[in-house]
Backbone as CSV, one residue per row, in Angstrom:
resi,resn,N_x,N_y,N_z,CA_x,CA_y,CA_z,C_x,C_y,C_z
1,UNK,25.531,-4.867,26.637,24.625,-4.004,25.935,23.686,-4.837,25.071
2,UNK,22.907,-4.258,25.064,21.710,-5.099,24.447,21.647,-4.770,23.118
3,UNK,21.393,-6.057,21.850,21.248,-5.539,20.439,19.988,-5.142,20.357
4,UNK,19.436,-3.957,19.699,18.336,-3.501,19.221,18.254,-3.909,18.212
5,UNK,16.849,-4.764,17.589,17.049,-4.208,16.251,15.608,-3.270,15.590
6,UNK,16.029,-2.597,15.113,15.051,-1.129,14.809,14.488,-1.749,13.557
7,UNK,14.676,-2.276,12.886,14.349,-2.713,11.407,12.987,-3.461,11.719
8,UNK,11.437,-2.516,11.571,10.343,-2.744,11.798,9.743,-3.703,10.407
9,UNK,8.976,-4.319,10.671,8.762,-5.561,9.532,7.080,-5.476,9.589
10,UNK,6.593,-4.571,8.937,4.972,-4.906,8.852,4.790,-5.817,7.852
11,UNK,3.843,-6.935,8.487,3.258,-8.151,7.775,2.022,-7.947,8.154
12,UNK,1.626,-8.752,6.962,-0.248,-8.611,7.255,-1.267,-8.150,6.557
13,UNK,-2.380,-8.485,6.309,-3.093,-7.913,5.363,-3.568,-6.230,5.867
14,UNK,-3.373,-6.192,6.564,-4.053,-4.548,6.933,-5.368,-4.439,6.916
15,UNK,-5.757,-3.523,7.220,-7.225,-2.974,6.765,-8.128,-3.157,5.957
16,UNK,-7.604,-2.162,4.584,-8.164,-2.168,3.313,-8.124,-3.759,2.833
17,UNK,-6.759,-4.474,3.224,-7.382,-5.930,2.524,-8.035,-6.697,3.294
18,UNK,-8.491,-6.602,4.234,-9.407,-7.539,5.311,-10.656,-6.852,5.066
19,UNK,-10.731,-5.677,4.957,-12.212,-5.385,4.485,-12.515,-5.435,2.874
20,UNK,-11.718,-5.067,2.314,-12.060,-5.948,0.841,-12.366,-7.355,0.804
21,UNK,-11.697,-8.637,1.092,-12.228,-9.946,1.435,-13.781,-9.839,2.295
22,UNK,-13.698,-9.038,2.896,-15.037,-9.357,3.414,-16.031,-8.680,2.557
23,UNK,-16.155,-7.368,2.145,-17.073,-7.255,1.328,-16.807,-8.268,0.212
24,UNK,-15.729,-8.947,-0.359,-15.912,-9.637,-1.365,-17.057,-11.056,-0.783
25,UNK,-17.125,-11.194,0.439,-17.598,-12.414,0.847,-18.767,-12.188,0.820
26,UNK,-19.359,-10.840,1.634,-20.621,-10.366,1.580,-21.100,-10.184,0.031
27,UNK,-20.796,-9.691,-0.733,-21.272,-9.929,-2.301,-21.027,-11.572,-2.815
28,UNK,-20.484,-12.041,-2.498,-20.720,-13.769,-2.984,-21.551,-14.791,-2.139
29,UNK,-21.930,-14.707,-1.232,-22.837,-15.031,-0.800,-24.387,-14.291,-0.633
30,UNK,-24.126,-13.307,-1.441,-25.455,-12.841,-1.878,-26.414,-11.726,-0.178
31,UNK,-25.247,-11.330,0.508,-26.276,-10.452,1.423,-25.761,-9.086,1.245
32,UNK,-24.898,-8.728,0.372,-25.029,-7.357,-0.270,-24.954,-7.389,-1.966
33,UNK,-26.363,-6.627,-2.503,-26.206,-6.114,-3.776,-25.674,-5.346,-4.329
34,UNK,-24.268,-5.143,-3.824,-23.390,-3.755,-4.798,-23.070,-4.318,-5.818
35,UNK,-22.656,-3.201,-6.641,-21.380,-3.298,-7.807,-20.182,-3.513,-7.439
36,UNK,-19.592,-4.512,-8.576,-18.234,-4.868,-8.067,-17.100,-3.937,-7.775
37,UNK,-17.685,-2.947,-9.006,-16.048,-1.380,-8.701,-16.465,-1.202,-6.332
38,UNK,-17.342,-0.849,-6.523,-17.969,-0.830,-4.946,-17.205,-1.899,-3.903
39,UNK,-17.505,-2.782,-4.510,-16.988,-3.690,-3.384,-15.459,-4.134,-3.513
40,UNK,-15.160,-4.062,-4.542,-13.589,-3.673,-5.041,-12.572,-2.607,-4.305
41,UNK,-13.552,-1.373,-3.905,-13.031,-0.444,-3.762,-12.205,-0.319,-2.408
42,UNK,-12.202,-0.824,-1.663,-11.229,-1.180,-0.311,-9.816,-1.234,-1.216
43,UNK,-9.804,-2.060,-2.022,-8.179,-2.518,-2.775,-8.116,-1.539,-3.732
44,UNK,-8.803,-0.707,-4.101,-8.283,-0.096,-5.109,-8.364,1.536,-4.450
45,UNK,-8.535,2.267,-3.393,-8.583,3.254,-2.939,-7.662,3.831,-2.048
46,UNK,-6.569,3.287,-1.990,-5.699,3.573,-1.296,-4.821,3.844,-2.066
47,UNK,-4.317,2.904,-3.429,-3.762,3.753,-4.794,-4.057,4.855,-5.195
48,UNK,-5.676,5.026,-4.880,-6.203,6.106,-6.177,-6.062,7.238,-5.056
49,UNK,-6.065,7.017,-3.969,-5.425,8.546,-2.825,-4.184,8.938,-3.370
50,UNK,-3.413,8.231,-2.916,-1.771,8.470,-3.321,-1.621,8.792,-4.630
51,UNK,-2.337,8.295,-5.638,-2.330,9.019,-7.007,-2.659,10.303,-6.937
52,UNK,-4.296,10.888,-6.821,-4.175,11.661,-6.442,-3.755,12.985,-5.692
53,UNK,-2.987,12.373,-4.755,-1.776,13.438,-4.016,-0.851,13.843,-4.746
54,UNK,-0.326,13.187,-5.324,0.721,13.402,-6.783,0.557,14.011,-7.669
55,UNK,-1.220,14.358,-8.181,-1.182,15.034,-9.610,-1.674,16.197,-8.519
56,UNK,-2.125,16.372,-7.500,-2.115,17.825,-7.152,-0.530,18.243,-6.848
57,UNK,0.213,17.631,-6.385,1.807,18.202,-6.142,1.908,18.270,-7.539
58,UNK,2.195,17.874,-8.204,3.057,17.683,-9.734,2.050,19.300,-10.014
59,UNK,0.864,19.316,-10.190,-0.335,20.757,-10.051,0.431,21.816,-9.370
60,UNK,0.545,21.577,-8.220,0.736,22.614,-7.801,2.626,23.449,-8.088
61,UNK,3.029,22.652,-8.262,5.010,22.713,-8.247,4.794,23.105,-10.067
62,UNK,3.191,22.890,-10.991,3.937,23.250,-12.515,3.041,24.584,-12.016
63,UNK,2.261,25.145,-11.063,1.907,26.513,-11.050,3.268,27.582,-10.361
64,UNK,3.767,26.561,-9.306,4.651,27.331,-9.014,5.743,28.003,-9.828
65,UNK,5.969,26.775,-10.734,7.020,27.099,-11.687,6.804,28.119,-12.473
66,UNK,5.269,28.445,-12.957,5.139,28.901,-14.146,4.925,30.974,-14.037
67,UNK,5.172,31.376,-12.379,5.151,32.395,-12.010,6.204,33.044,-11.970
68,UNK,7.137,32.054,-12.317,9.088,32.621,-12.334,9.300,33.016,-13.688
């Protein structure tokens, strides 16, 4: 019988950080003029989703509560 092993191991920068490095590259070498929150925002928008999902649950579970 053959060992499986199921224990999946994601490595890697992903997405959001391969396109953050690159807009960071494109703003340091000067061929895009954004703002830094802007070009930042690859690394910091994937927190601020998941945050967001949370204060609408935590929202929605203190409306639920507050009908009992």
């Amino acid at each position: 019988m053959k060992n499986q092993n199921n224990n999946v191991r994601n490595s890697g920068i992903g997405f959001f950080g391969l396109l953050g490095i690159v807009f960071i590259v494109l703003k340091l070498v000067g061929v895009v003029n954004w703002s830094w929150w802007l070009v930042l925002a690859p690394l910091w928008a994937p927190t601020a989703v998941i945050v967001v999902c949370l204060l609408i649950g935590i929202l929605v579970a203190a409306i639920a509560n507050s009908d009992r």
